[in-house]
PDB file of N, CA, C and O in Angstrom, chain B, residues numbered from 101:
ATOM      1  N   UNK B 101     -94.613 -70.626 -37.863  1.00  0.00           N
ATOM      2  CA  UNK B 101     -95.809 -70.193 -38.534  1.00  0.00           C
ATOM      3  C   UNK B 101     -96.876 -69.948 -37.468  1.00  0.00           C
ATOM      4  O   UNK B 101     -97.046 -70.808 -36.604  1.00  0.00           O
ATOM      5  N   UNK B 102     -97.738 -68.627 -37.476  1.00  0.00           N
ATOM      6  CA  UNK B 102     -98.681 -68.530 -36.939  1.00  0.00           C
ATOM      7  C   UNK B 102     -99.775 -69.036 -36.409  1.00  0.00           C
ATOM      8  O   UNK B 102    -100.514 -68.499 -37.235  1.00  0.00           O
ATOM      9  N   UNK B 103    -100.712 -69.773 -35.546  1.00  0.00           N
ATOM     10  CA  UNK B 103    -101.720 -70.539 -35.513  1.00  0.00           C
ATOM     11  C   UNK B 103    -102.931 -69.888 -36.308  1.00  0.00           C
ATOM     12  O   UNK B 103    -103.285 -68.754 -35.986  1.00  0.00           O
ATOM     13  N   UNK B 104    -103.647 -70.630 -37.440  1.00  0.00           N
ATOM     14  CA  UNK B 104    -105.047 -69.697 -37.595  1.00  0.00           C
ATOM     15  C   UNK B 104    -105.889 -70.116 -36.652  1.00  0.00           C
ATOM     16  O   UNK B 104    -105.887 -71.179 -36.033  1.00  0.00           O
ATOM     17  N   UNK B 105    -106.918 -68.812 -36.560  1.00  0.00           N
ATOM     18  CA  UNK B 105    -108.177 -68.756 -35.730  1.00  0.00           C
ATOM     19  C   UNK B 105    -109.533 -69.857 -36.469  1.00  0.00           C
ATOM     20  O   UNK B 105    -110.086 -70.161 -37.526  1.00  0.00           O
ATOM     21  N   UNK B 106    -109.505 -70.121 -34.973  1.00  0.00           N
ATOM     22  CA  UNK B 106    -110.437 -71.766 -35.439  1.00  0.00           C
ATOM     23  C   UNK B 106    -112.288 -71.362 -35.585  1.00  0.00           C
ATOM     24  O   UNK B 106    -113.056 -70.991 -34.698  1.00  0.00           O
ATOM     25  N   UNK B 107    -112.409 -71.478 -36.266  1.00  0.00           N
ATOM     26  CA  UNK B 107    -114.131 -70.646 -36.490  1.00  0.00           C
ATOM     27  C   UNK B 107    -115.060 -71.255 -35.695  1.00  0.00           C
ATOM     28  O   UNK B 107    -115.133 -72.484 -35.702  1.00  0.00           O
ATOM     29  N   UNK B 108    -115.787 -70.590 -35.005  1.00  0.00           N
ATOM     30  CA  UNK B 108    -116.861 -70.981 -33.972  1.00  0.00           C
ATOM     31  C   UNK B 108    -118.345 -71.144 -34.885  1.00  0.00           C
ATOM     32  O   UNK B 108    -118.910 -70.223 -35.474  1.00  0.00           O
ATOM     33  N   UNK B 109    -118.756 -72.469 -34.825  1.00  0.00           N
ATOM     34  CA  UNK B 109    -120.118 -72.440 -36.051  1.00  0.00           C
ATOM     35  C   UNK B 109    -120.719 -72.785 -34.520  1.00  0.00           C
ATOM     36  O   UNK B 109    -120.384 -73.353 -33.481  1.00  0.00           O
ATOM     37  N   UNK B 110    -122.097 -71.877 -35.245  1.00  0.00           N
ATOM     38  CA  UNK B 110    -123.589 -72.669 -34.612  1.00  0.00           C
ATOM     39  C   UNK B 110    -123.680 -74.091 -34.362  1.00  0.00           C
ATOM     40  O   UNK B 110    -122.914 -74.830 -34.980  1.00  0.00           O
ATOM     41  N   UNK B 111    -124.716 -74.696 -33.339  1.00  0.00           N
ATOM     42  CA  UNK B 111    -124.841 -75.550 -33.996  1.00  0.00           C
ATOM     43  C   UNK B 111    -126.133 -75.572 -34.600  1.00  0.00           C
ATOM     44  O   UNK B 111    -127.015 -74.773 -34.284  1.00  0.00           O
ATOM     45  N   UNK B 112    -126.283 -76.552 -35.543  1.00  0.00           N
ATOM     46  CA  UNK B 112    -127.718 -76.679 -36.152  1.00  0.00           C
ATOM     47  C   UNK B 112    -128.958 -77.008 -35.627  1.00  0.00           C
ATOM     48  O   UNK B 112    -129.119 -78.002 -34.919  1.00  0.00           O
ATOM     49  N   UNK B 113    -129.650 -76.407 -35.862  1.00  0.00           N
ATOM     50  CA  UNK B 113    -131.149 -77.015 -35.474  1.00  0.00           C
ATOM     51  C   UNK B 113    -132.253 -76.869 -36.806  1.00  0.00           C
ATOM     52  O   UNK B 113    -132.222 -75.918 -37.586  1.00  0.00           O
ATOM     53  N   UNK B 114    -133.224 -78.007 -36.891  1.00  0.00           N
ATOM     54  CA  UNK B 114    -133.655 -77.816 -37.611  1.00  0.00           C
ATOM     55  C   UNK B 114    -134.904 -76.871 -37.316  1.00  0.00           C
ATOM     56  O   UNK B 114    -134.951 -76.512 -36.140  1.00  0.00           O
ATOM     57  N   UNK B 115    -135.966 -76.375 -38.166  1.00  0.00           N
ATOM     58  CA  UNK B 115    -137.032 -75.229 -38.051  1.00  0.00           C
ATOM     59  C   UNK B 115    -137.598 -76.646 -37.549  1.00  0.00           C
ATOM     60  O   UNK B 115    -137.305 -77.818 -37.785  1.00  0.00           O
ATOM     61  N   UNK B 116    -138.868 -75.770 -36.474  1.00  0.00           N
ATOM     62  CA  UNK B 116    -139.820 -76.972 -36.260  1.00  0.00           C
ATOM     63  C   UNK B 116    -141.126 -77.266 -37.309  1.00  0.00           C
ATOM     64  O   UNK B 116    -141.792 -78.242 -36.964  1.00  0.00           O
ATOM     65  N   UNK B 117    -141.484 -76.734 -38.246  1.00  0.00           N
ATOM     66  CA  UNK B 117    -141.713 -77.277 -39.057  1.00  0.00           C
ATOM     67  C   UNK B 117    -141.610 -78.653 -39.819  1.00  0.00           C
ATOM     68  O   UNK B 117    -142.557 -79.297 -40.270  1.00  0.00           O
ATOM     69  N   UNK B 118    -139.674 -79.119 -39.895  1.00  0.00           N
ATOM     70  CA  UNK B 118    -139.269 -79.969 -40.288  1.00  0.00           C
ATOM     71  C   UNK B 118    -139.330 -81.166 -39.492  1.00  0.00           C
ATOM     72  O   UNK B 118    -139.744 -82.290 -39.775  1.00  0.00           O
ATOM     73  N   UNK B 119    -138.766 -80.631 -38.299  1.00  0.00           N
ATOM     74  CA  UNK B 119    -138.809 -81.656 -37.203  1.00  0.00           C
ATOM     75  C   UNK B 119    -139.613 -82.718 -37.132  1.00  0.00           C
ATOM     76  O   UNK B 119    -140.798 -82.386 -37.098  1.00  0.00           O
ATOM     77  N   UNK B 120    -139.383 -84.110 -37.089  1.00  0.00           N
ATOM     78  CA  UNK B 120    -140.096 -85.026 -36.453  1.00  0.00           C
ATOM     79  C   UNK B 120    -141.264 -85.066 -35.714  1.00  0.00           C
ATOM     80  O   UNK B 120    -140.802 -84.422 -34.773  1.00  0.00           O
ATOM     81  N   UNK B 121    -142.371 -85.290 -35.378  1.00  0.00           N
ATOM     82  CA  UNK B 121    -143.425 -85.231 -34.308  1.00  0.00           C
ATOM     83  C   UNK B 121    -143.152 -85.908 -33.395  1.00  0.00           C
ATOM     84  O   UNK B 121    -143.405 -85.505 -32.260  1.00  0.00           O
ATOM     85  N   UNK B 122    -142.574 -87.104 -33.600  1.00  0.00           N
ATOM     86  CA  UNK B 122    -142.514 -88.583 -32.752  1.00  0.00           C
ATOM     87  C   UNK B 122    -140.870 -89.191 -32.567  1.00  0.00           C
ATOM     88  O   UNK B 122    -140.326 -89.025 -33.659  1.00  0.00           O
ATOM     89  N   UNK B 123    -140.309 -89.558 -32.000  1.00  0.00           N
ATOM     90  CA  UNK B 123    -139.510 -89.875 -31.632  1.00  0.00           C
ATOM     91  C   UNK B 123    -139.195 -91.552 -31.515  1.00  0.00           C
ATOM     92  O   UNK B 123    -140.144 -92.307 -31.302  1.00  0.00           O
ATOM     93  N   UNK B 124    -137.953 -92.036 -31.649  1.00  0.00           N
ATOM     94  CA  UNK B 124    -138.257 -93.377 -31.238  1.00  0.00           C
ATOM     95  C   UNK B 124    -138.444 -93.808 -29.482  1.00  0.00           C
ATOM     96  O   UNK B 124    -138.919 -94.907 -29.194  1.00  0.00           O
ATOM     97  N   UNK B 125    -138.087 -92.977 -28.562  1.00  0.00           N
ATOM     98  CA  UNK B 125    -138.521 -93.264 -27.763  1.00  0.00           C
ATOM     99  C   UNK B 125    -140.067 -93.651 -27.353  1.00  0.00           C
ATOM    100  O   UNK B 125    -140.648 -94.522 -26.705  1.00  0.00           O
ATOM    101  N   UNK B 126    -140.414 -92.346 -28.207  1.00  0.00           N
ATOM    102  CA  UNK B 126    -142.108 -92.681 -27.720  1.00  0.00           C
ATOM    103  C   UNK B 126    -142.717 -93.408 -28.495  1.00  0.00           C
ATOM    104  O   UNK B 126    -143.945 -93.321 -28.481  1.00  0.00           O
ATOM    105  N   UNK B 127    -142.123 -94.280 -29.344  1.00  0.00           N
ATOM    106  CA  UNK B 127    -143.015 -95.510 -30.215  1.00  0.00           C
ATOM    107  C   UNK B 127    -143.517 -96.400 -29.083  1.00  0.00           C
ATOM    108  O   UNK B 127    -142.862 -96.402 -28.040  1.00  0.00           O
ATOM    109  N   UNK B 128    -144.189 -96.864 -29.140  1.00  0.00           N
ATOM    110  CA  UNK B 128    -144.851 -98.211 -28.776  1.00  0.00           C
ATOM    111  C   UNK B 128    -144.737 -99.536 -29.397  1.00  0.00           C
ATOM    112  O   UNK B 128    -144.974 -99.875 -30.557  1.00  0.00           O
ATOM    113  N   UNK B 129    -144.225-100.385 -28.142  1.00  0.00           N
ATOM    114  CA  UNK B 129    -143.828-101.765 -28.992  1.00  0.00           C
ATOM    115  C   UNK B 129    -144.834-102.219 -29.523  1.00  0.00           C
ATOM    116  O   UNK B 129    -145.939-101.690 -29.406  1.00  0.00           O
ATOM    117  N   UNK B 130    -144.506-103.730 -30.481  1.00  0.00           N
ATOM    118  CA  UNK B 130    -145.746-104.363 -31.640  1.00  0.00           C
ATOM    119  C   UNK B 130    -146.456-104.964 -30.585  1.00  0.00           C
ATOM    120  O   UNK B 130    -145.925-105.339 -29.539  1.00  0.00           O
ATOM    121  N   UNK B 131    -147.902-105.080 -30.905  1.00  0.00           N
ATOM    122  CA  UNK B 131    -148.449-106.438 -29.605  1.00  0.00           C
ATOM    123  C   UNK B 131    -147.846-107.756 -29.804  1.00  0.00           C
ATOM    124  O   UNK B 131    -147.087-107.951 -30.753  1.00  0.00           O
ATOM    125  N   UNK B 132    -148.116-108.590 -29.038  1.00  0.00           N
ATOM    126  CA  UNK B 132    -147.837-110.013 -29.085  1.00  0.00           C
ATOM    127  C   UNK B 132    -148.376-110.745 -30.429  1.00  0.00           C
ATOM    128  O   UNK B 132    -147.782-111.739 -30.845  1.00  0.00           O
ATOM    129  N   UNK B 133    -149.426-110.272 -31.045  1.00  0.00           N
ATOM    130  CA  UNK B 133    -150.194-111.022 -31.579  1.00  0.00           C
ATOM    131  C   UNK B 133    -149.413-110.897 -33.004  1.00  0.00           C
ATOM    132  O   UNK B 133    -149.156-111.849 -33.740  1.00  0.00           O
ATOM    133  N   UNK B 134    -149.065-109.442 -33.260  1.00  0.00           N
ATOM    134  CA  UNK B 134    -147.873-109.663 -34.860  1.00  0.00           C
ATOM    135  C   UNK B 134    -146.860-110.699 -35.170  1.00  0.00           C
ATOM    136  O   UNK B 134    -147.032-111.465 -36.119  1.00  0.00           O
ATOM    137  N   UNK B 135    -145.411-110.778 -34.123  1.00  0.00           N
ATOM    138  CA  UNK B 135    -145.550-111.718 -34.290  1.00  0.00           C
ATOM    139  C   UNK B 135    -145.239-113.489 -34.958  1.00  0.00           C
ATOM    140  O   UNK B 135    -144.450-114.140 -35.645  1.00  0.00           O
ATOM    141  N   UNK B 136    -146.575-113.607 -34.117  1.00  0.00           N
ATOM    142  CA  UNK B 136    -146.996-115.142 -33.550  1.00  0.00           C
ATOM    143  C   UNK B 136    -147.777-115.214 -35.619  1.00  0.00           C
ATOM    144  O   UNK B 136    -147.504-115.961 -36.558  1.00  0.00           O
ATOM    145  N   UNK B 137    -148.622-114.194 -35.497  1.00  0.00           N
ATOM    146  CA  UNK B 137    -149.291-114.191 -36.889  1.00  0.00           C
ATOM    147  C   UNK B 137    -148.451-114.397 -38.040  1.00  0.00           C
ATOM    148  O   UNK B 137    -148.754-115.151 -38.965  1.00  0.00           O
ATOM    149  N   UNK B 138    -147.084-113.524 -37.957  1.00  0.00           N
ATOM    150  CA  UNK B 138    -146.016-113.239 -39.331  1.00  0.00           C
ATOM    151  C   UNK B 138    -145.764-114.573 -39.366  1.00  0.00           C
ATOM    152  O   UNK B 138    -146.011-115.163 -40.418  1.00  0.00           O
ATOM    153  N   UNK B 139    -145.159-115.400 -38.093  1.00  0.00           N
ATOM    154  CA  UNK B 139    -144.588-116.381 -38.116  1.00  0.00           C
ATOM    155  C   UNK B 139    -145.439-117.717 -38.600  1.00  0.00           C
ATOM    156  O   UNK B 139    -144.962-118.514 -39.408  1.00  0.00           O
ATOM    157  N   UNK B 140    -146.667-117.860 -38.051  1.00  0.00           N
ATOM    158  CA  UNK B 140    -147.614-118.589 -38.824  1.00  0.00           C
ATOM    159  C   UNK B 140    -148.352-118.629 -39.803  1.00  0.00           C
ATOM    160  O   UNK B 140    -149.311-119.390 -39.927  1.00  0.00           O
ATOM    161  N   UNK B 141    -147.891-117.620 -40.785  1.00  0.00           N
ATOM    162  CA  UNK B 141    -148.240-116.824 -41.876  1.00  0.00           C
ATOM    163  C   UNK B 141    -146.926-117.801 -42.902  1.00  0.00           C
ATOM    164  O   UNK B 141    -147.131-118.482 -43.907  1.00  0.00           O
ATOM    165  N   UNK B 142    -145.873-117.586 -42.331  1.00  0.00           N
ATOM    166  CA  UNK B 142    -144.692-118.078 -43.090  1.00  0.00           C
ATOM    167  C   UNK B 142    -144.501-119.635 -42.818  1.00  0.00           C
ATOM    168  O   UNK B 142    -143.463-120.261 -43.033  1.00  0.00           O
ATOM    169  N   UNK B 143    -145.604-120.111 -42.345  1.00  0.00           N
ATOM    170  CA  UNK B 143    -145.049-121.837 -41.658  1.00  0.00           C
ATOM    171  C   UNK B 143    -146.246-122.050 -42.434  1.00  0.00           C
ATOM    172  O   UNK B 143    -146.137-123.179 -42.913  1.00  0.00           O
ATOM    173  N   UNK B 144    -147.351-121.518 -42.802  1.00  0.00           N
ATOM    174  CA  UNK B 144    -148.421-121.564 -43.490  1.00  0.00           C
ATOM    175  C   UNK B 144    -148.221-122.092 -45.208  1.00  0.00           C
ATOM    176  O   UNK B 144    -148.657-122.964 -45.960  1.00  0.00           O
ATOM    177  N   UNK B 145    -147.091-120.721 -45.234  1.00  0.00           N
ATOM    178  CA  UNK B 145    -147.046-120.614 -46.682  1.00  0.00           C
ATOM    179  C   UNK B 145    -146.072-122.174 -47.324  1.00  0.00           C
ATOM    180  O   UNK B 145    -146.263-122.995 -48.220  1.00  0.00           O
ATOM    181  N   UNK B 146    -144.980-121.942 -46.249  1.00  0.00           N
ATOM    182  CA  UNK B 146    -143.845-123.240 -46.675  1.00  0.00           C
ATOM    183  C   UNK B 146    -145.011-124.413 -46.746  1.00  0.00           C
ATOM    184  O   UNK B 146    -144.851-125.215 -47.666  1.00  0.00           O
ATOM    185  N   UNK B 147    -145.840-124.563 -46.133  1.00  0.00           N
ATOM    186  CA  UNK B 147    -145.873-125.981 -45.672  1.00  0.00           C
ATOM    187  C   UNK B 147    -147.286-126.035 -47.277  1.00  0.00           C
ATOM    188  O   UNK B 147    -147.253-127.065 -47.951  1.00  0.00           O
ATOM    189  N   UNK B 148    -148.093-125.189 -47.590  1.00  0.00           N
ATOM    190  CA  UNK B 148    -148.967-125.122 -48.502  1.00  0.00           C
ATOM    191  C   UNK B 148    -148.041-125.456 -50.147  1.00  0.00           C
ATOM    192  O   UNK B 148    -148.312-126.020 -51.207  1.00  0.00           O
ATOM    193  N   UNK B 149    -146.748-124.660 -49.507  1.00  0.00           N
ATOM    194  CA  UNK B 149    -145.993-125.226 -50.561  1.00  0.00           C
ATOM    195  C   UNK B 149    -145.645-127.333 -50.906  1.00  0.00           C
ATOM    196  O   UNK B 149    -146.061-128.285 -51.567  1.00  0.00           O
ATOM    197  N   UNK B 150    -144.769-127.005 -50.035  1.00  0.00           N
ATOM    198  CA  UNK B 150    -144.484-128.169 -49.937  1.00  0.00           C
ATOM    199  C   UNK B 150    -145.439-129.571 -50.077  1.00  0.00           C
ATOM    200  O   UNK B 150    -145.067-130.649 -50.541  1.00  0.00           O
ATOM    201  N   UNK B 151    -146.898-129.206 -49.489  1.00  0.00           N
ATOM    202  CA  UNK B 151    -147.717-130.128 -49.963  1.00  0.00           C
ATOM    203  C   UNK B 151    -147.730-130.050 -51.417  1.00  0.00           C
ATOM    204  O   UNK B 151    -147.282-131.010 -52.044  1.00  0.00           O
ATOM    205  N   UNK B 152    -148.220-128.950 -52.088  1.00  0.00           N
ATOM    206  CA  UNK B 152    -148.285-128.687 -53.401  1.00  0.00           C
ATOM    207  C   UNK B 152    -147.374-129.652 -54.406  1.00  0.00           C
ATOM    208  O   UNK B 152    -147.781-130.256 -55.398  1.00  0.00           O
ATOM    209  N   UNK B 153    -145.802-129.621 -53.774  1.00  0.00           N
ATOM    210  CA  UNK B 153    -145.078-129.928 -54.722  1.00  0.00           C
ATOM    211  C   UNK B 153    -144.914-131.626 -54.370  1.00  0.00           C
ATOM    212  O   UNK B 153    -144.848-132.443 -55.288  1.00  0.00           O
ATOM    213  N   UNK B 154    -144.869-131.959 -53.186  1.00  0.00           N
ATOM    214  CA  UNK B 154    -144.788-133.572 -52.885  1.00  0.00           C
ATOM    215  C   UNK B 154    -145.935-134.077 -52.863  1.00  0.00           C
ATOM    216  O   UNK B 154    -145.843-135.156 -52.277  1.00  0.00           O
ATOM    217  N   UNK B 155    -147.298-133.823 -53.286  1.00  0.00           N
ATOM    218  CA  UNK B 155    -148.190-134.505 -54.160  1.00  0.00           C
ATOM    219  C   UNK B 155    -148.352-134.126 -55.788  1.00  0.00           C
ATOM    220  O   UNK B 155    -149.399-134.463 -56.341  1.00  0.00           O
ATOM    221  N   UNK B 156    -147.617-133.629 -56.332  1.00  0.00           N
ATOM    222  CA  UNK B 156    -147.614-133.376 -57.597  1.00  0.00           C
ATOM    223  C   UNK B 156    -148.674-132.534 -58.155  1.00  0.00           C
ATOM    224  O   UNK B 156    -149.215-132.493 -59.260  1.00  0.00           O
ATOM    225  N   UNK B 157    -148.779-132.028 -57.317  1.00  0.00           N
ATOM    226  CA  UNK B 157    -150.100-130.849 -57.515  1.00  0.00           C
ATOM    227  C   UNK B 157    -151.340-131.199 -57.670  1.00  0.00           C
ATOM    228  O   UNK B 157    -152.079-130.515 -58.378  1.00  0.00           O
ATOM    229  N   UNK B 158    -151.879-132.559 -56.902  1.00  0.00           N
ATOM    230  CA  UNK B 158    -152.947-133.309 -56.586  1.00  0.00           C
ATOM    231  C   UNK B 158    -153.559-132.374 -55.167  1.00  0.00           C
ATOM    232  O   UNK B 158    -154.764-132.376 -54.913  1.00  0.00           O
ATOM    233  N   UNK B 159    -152.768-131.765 -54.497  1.00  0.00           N
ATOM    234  CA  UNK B 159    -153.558-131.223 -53.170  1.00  0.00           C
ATOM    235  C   UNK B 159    -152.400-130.200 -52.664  1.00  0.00           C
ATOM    236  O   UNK B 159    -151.171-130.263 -52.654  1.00  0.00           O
ATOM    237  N   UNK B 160    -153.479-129.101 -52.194  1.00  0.00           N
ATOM    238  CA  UNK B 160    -154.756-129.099 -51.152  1.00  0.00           C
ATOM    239  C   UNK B 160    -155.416-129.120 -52.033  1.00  0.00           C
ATOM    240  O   UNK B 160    -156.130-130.120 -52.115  1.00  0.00           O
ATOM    241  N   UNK B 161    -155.564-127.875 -53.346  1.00  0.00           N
ATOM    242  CA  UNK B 161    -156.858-127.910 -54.219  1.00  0.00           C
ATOM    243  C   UNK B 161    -156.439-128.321 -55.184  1.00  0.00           C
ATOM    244  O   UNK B 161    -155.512-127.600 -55.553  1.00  0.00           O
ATOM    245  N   UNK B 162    -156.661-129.349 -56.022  1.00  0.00           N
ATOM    246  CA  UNK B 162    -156.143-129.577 -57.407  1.00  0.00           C
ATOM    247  C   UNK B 162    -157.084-129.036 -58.547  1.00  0.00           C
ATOM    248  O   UNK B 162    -156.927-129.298 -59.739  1.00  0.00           O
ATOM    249  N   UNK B 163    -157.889-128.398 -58.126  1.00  0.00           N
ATOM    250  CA  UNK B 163    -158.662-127.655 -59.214  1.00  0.00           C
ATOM    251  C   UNK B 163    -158.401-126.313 -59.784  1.00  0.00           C
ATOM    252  O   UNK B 163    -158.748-125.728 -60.810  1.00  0.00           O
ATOM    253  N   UNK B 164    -157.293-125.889 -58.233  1.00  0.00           N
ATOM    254  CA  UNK B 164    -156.988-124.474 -58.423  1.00  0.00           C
ATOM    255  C   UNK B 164    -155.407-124.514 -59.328  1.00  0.00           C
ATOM    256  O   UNK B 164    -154.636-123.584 -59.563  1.00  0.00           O
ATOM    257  N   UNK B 165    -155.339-125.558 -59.593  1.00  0.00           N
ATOM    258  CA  UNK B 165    -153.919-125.410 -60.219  1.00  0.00           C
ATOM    259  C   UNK B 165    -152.842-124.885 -59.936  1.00  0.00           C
ATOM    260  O   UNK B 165    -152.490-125.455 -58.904  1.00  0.00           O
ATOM    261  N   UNK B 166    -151.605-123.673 -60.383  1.00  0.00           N
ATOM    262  CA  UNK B 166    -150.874-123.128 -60.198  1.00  0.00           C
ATOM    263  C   UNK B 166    -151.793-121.539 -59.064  1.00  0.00           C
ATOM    264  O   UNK B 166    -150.966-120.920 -58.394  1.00  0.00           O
ATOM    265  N   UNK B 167    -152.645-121.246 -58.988  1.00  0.00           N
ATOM    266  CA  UNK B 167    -153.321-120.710 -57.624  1.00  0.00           C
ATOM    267  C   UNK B 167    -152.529-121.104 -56.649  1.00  0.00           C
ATOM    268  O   UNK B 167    -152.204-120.379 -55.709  1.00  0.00           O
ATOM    269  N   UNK B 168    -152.180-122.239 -56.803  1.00  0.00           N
ATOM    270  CA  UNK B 168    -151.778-122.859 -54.963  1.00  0.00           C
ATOM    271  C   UNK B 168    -150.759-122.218 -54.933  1.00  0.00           C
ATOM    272  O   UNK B 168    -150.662-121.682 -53.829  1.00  0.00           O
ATOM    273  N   UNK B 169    -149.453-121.854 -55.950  1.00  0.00           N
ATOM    274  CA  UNK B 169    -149.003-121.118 -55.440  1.00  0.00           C
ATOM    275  C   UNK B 169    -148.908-119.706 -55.448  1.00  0.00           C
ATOM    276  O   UNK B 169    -147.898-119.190 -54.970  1.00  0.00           O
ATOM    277  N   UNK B 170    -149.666-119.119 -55.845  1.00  0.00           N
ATOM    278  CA  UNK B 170    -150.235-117.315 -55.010  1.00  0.00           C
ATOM    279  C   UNK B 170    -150.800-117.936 -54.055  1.00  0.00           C
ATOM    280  O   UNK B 170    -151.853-117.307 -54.162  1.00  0.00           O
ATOM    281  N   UNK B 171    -151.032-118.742 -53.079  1.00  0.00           N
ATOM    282  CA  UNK B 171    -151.197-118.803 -51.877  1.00  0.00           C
ATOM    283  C   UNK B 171    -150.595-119.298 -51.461  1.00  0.00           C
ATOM    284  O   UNK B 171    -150.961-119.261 -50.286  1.00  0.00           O
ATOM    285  N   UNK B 172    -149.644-119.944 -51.525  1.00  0.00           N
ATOM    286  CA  UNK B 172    -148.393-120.251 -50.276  1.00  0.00           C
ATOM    287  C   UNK B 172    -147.567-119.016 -50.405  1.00  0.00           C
ATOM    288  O   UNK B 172    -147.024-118.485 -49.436  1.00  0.00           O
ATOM    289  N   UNK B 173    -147.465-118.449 -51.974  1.00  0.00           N
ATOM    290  CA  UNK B 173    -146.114-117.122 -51.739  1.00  0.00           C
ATOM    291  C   UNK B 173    -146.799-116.471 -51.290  1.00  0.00           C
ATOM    292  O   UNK B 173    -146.186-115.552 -50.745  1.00  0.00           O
ATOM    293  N   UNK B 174    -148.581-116.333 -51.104  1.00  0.00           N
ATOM    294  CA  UNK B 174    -148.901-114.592 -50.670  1.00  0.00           C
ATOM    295  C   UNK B 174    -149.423-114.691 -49.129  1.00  0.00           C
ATOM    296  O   UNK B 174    -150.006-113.806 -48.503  1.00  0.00           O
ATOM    297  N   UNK B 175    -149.063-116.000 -48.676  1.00  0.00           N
ATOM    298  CA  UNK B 175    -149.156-116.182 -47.338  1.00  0.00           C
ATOM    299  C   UNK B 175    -147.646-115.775 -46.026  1.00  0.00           C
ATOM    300  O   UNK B 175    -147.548-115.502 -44.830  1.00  0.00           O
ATOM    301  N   UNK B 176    -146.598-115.997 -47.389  1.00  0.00           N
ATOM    302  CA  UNK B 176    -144.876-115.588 -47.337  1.00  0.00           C
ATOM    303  C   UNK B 176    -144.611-114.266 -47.227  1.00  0.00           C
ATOM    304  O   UNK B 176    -143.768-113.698 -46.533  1.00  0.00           O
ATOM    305  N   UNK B 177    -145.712-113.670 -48.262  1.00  0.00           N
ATOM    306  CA  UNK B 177    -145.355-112.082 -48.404  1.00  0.00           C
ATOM    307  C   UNK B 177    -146.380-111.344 -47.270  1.00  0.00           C
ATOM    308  O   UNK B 177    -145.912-110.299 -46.818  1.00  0.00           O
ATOM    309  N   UNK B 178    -147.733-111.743 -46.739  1.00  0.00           N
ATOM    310  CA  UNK B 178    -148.467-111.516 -46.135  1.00  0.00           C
ATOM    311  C   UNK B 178    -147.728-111.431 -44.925  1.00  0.00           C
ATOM    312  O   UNK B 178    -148.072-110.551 -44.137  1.00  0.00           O
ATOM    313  N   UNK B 179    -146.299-112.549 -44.471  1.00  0.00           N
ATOM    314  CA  UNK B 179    -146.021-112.057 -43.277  1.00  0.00           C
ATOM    315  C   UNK B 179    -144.791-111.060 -43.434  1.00  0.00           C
ATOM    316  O   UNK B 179    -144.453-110.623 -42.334  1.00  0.00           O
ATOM    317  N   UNK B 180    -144.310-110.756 -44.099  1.00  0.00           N
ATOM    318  CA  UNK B 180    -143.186-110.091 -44.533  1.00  0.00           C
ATOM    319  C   UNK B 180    -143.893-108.426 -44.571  1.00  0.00           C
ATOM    320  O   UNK B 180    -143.124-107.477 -44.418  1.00  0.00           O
ATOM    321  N   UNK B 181    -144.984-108.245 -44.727  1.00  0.00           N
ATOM    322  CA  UNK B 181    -145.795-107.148 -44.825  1.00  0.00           C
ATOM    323  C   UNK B 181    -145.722-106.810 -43.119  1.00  0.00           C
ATOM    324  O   UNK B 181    -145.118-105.873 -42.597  1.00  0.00           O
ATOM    325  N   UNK B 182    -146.484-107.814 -42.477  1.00  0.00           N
ATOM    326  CA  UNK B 182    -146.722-108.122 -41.034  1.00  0.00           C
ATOM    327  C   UNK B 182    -144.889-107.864 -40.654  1.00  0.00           C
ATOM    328  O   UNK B 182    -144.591-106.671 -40.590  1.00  0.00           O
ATOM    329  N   UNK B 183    -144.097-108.537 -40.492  1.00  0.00           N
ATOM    330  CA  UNK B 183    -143.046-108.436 -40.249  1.00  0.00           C
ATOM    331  C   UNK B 183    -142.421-106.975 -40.132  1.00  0.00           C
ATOM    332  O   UNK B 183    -141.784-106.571 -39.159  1.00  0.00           O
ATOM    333  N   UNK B 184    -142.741-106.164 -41.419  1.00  0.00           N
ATOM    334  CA  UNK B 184    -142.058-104.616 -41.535  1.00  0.00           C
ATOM    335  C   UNK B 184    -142.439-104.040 -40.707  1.00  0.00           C
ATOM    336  O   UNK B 184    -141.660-103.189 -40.278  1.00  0.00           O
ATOM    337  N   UNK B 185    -143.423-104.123 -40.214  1.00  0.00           N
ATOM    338  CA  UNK B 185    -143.848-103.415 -38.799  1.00  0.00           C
ATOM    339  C   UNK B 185    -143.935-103.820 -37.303  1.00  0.00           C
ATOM    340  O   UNK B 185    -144.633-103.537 -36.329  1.00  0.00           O
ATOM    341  N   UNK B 186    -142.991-104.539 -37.571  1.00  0.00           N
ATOM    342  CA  UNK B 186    -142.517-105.112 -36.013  1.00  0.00           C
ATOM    343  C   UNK B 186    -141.566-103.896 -35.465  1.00  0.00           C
ATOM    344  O   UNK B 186    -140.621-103.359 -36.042  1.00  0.00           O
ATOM    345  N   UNK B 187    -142.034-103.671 -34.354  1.00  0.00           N
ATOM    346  CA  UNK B 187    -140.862-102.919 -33.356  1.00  0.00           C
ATOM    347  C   UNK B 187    -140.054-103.837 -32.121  1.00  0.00           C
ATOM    348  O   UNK B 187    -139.212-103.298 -31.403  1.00  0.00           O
TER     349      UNK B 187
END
């Protein structure tokens, strides 16, 4: 049997229009200070917890009630925000 002829394609490029502006080369790493912050953001939140629940919800604020925790989780999610933009 005959060999068929093997088709020569372009290759692709996209229009520069589409193209990217930025590259990952030319990103710039996170500063130091992200982070040191995410991480004490999340040692923040555990530990606001944990008081919360091993004083029976007597402290830090016992006035704020269930508050305490939207602030230990939004101290969790605060670094998780911080975190997504780590390079």
């Amino acid at each position: 049997m005959p060999k068929s002829q093997v088709r020569k394609k372009k290759v692709y490029t996209p229009p520069t229009d589409v193209r990217p502006s930025g590259t990952a080369a030319t990103r710039k790493p996170s500063p130091i200070w992200l982070p040191i912050t995410a991480v004490s953001l999340i040692v923040f939140g555990i530990a606001w917890l944990v008081v919360y629940y091993l004083s029976e919800t007597d402290y830090p604020v016992a006035s704020w009630g269930y508050w305490n925790l939207a602030i230990g989780f939004g101290g969790m999610v605060g670094s998780l925000a911080l975190l997504s933009r780590w390079r």
